[in-house]
C-alpha positions in Angstrom: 17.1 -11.0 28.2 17.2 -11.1 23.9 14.3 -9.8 22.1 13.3 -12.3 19.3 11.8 -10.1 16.5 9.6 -12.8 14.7 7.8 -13.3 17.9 7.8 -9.8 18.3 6.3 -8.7 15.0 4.3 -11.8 15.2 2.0 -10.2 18.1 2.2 -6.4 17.3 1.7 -7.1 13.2 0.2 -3.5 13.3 3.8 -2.3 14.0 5.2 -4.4 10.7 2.4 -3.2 8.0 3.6 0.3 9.4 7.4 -0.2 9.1 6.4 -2.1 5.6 4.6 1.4 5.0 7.3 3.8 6.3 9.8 2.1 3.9 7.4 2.0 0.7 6.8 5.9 1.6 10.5 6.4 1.2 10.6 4.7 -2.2 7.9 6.6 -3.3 9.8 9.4 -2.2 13.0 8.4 -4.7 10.7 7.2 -7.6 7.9 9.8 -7.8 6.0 8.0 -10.1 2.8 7.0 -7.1 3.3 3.1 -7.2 4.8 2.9 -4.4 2.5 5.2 -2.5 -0.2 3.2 -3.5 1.4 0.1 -2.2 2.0 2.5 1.0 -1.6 2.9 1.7 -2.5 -0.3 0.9 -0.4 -1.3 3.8 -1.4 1.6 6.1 -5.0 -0.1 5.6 -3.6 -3.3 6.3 -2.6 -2.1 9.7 -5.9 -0.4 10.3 -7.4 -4.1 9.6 -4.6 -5.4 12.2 -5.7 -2.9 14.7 -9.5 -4.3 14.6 -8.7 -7.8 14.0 -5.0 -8.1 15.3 -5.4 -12.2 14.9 -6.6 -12.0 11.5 -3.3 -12.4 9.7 -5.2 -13.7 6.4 -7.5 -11.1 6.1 -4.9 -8.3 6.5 -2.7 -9.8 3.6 -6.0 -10.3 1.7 -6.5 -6.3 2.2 -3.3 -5.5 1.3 -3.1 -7.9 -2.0 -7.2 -6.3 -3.1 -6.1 -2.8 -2.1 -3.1 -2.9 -4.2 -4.0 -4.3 -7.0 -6.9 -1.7 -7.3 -3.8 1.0 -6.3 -1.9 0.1 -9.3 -5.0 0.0 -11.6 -5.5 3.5 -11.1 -2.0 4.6 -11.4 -1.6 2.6 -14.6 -5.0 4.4 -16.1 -3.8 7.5 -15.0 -0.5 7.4 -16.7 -1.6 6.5 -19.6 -4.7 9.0 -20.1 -3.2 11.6 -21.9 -3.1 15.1 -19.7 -5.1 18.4 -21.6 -6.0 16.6 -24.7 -9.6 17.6 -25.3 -11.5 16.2 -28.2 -12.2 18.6 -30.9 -15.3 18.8 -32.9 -13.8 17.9 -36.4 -12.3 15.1 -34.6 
């Protein structure tokens, strides 16, 4: 008996946005700079969408693409707000 992973993966897609999750975890975990664990959640809510609408393929890829893109918005404002500069009063 083979195991054919595309069908596989094709009916449990909850298991791929995890493993697609796990691996961008572990690039975060080399880069340290919180793209890729913004990327990570966006597919961890992908798979929460695949649990509730497991069919849905275009509405999980359209969460992960929206969730994403408002991921690295934030880590791109972050970095470049500068950390403890306050304003002074003379400017």
């Amino acid at each position: 008996m083979s195991i054919n992973l595309n069908d596989f993966f094709g009916l449990h897609l909850v298991l791929l946005w995890l493993a697609l999750a796990v691996m961008l975890g572990a690039l975060e975990w080399l880069r340290k700079d919180w793209t890729m664990a913004m990327l990570a959640a966006a597919a961890v809510l992908a798979a929460l969408i695949a649990l509730i609408v497991p069919h849905a393929w275009y509405a999980q890829l359209g969460v992960f693409v929206v969730a994403s893109a408002i991921g690295e918005v934030v880590v791109r404002l972050r970095r470049r707000a500068p950390v403890g500069d306050a304003p002074t009063e003379n400017g």
